[in-house]
C-alpha positions in Angstrom: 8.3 -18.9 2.9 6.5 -20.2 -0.3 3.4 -18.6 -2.1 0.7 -20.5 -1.6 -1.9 -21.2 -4.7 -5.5 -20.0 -3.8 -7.4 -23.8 -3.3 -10.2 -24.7 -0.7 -9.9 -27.9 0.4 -12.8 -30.7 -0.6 -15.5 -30.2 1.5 -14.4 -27.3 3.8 -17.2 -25.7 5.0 -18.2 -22.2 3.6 -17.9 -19.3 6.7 -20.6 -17.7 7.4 -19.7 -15.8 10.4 -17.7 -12.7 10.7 -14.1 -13.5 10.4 -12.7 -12.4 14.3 -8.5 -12.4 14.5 -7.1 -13.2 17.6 -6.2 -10.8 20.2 -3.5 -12.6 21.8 -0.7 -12.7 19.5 2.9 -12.7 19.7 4.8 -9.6 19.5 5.7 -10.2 15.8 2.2 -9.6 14.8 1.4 -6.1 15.3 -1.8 -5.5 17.0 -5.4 -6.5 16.3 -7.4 -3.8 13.8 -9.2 -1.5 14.7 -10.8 1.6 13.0 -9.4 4.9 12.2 -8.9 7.2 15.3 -8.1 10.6 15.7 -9.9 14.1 15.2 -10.4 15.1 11.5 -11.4 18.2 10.5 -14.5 17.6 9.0 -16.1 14.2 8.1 -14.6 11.6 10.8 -13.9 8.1 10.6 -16.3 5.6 11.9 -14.5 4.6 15.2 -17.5 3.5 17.8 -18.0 -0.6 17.8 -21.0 -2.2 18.4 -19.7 -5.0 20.3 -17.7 -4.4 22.9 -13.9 -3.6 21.8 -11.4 -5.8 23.0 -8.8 -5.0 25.4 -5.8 -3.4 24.0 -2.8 -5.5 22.9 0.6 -3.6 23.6 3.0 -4.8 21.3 6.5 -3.1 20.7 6.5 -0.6 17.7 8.5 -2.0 13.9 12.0 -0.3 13.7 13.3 -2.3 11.1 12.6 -3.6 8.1 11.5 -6.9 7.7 12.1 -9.5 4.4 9.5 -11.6 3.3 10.8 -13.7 0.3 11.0 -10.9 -2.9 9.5 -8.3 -0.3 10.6 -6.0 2.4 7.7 -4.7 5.1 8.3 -0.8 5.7 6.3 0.9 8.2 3.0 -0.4 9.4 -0.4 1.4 9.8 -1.0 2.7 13.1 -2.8 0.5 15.7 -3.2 -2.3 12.1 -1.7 -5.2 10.5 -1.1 -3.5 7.1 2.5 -2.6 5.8 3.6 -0.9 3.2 5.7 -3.2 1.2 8.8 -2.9 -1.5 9.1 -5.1 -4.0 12.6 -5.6 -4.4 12.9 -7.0 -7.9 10.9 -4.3 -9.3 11.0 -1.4 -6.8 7.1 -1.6 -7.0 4.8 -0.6 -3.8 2.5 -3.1 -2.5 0.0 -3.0 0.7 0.5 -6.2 2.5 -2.0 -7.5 5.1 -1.0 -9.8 8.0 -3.4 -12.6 8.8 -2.7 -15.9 11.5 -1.9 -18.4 9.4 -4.5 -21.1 11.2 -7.3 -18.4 9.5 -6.0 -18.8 5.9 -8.9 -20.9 4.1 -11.1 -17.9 5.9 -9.2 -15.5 4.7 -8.7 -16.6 1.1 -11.8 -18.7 1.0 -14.0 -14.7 -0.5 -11.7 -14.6 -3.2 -12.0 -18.3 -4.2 -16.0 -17.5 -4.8 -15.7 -14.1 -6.4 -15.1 -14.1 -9.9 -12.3 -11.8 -11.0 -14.0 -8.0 -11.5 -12.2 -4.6 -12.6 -13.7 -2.7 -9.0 -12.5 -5.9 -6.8 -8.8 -5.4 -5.8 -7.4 -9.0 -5.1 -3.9 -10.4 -4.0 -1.2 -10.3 -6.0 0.8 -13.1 -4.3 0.1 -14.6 -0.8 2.7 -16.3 1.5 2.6 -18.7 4.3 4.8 -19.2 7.1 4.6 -20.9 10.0 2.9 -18.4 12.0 1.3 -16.2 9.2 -0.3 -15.4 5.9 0.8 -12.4 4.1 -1.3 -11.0 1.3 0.2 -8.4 -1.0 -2.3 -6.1 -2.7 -1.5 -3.0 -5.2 -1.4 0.2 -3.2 -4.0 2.7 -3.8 -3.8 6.4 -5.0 -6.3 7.5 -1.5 -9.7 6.1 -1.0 -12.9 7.8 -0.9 -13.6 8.5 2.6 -10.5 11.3 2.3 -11.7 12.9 -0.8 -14.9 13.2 0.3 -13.4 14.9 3.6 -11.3 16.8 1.3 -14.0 18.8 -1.5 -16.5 18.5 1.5 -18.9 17.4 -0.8 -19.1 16.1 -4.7 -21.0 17.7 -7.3 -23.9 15.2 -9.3 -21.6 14.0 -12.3 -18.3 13.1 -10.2 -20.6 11.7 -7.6 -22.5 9.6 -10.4 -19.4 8.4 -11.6 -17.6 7.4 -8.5 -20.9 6.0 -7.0 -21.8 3.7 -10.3 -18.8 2.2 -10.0 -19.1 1.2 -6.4 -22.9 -0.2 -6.8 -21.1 -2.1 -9.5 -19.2 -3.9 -7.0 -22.0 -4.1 -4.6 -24.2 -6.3 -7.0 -21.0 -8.5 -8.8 -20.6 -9.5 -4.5 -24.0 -10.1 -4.0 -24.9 -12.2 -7.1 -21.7 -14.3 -6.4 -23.1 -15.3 -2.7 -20.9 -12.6 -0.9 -22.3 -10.2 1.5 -19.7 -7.1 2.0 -21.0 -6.2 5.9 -18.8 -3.5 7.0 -19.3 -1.4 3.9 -18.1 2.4 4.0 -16.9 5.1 1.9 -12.8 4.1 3.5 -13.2 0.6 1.6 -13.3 2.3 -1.7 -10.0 3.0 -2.9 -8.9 4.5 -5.7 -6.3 2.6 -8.8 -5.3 5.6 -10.7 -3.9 9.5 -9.7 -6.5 11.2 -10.9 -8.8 9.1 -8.7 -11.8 8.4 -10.9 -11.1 4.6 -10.9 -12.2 2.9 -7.5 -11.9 -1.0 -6.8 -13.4 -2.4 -3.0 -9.9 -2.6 -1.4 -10.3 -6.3 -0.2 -12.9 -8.7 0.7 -11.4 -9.0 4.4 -15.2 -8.4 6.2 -17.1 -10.7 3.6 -19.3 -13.3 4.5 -19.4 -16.4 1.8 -23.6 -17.3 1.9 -24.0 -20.9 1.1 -27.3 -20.7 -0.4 -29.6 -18.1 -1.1 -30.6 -17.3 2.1 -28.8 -14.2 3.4 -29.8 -14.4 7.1 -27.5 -12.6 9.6 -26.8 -13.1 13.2 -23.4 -11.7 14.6 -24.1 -7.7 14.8 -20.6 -5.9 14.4 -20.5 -2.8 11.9 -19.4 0.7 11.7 -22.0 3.1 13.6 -22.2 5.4 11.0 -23.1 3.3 8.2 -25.4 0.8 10.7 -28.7 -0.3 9.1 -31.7 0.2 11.9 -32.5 -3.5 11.7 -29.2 -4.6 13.0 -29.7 -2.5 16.3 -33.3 -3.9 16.4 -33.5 -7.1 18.9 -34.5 -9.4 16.6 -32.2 -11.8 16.1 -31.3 -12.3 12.5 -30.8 -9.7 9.3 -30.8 -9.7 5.6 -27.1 -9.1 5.1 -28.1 -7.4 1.3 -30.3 -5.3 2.5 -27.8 -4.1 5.3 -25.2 -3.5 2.6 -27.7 -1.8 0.5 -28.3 0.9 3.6 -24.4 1.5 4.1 -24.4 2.2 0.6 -27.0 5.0 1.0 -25.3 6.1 4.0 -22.4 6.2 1.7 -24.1 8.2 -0.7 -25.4 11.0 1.2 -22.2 12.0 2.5 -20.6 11.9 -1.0 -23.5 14.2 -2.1 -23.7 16.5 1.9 -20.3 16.1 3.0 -21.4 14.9 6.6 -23.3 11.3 7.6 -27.0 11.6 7.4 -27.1 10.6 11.1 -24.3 12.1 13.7 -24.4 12.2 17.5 -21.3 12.2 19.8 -23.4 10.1 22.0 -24.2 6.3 20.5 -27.3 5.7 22.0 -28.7 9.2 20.4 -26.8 8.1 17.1 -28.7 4.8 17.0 -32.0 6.1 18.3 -31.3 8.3 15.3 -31.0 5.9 13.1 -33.4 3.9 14.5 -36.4 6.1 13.7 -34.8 7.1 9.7 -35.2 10.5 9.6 -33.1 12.7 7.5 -32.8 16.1 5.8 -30.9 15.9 2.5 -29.2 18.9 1.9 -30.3 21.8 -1.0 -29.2 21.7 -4.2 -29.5 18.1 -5.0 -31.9 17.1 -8.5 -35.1 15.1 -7.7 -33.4 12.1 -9.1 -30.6 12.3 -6.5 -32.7 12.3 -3.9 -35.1 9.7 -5.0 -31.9 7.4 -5.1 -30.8 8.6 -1.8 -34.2 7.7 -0.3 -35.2 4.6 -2.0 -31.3 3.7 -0.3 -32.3 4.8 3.1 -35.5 3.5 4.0 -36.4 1.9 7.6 -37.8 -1.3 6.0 -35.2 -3.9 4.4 -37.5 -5.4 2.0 -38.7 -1.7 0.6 -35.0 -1.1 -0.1 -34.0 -1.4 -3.4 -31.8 -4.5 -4.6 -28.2 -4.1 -5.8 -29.0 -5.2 -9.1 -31.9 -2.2 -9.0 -29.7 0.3 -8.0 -27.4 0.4 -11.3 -30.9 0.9 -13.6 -32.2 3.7 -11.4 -32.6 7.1 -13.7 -29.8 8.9 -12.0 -26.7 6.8 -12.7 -28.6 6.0 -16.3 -28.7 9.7 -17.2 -26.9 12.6 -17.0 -28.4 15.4 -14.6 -27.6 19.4 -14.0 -27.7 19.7 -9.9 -29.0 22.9 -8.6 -26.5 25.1 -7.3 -26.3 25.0 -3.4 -27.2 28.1 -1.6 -24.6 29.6 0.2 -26.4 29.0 4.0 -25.7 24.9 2.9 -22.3 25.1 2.1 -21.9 27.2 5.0 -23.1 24.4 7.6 -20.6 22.4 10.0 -19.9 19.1 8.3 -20.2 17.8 12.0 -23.8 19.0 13.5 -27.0 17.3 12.0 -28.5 20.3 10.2 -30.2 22.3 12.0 -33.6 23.8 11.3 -36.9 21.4 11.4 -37.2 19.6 14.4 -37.0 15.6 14.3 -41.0 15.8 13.8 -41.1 18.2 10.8 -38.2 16.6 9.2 -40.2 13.3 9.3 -43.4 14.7 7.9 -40.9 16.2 5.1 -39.1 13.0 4.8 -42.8 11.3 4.0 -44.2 14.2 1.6 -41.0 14.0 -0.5 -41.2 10.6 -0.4 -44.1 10.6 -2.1 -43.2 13.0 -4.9 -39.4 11.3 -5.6 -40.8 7.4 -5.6 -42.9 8.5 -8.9 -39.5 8.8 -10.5 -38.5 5.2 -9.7 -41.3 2.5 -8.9 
């Protein structure tokens, strides 16, 4: 076992597909990743693939510790190929990820192009064997998606805060040739206690553009956070512009406490999405939801760019929300609010459109 120095070979080709790990692996390897399962009280995780999921690997559960060179693999994550890790020499905690080692210039190849960044978490040390890569990241104080499902929802300034930081990350990715794809509130992790310092947990679901073309194809992502041009048959998609939707989506559920499009069902979730109509919830300042909507819209190219996002009024200024009324905080984090039908909340959708894009272009 030998830590391996972070180098592309001369004239490897850049990946610019999704990287897929094998299913069929031996039973050292815990099984392949999938999302967060299990019923949670009030925002849930994204758990429903696009693309069909592959059949389940059954692979017999870690009883005992494992060493890996200065480290020793405790538990893993359930159904994942993350450990918690001890660092002997120092008693420090690490997250280590477990990759096949025939993947390793994929895997590393994000990190190679991305220049170091405060709100990027990267590996520590990485080691190769003859069957695996093992990366060893610092481990996090929670990530967003629980602390969201925690307060329910996040007053303006903590919101502002949180959410400058992670459009931060956004546009360092995307002016670097990275496109994020998979992008959701659970990829934001937090680096101190008092989480108010995030960093994007890893680049594991990046794809490396080689030029400035950021065309598309494959069509995997998290249902919640979907843009409506990737469930659209044509056959390519600006990867920007779909990271700059799940970042909306992201945003209105820091600021509602519930996904702006929810269904049970994921044809209705995607017809849902599909058509773009929302209702933000009360409270929110007219810059919020300007933001929100110049986020969300059904059109890529009328979406603003990453870059854009950081000079928009809101996360330039500092803004006194509206107090909620009671009847909103009241409402099931679960059920799409209730109220206007799909109808009225479009023609509301289109007037307030109309009076928020004065406040930003």
């Amino acid at each position: 076992m030998q830590a391996t120095a972070l180098a592309i070979p001369e004239g490897a080709p850049s990946r610019k597909k999704r990287l897929e790990l094998d299913d069929d692996l031996d039973t050292e390897c815990p099984t392949q990743k999938h999302a967060r399962c299990g019923p949670q009280p009030r925002l849930p995780s994204c758990q429903l693939p696009l693309s069909p999921p592959p059949a389940p690997v059954h692979t017999p559960a870690v009883t005992t510790a494992s060493r890996l060179g200065p480290y020793v693999l405790l538990e893993p994550e359930e159904g994942s190929r993350t450990y918690r890790t001890l660092h002997c020499p120092t008693g420090t905690e690490y997250i280590c990820k477990m990759y096949p080692a025939c993947e390793a210039l994929a895997v590393l190849e994000p990190y190679l192009r991305l220049p170091h960044h405060c709100h990027v978490a990267r590996p520590v040390e990485v080691l190769t064997g003859t069957r695996h890569l093992y990366a060893f990241f610092p481990r996090p104080h929670g990530d967003m998606h629980s602390l969201v499902r925690r307060r329910r929802r996040l007053l303006e300034p903590e919101a502002a805060a949180l959410f400058r930081q992670m459009a931060t990350i956004l546009a360092h990715c995307h002016q670097h040739g990275l496109v994020l794809r998979d992008l959701k509130l659970q990829r934001f992790v937090f680096t101190d206690p008092e989480r108010t310092k995030l960093v994007l947990e890893n680049l594991e679901d990046a794809c490396v553009l080689t030029g400035p073309d950021d065309s598309l194809w494959d069509k995997h992502a998290c249902p919640a956070y979907v843009g409506p041009e990737i469930l659209s048959s044509q056959p390519s998609y600006s990867g920007k512009a779909a990271d700059v939707w799940s970042l909306g989506v992201a945003l209105f559920t820091m600021l509602a406490g519930h996904y702006p499009f929810q269904d049970s069902e994921p044809a209705l979730l995607f017809g849902k999405i599909h058509r773009g109509a929302f209702a933000l919830p009360e409270g929110l300042s007219a810059p919020a939801r300007c933001l929100v909507r110049c986020l969300l819209r059904r059109e890529p190219a009328e979406r603003l760019t990453a870059s854009a996002i950081l000079l928009h009024p809101w996360l330039r200024e500092n803004v006194i929300p509206t107090p909620p009324s009671r009847s909103s905080l009241c409402e099931a984090d679960q059920v799409v609010p209730e109220g206007l039908g799909l109808e009225e909340v479009e023609e509301e959708v289109e007037e307030e459109g109309e009076r928020d894009v004065c406040l930003y272009g």
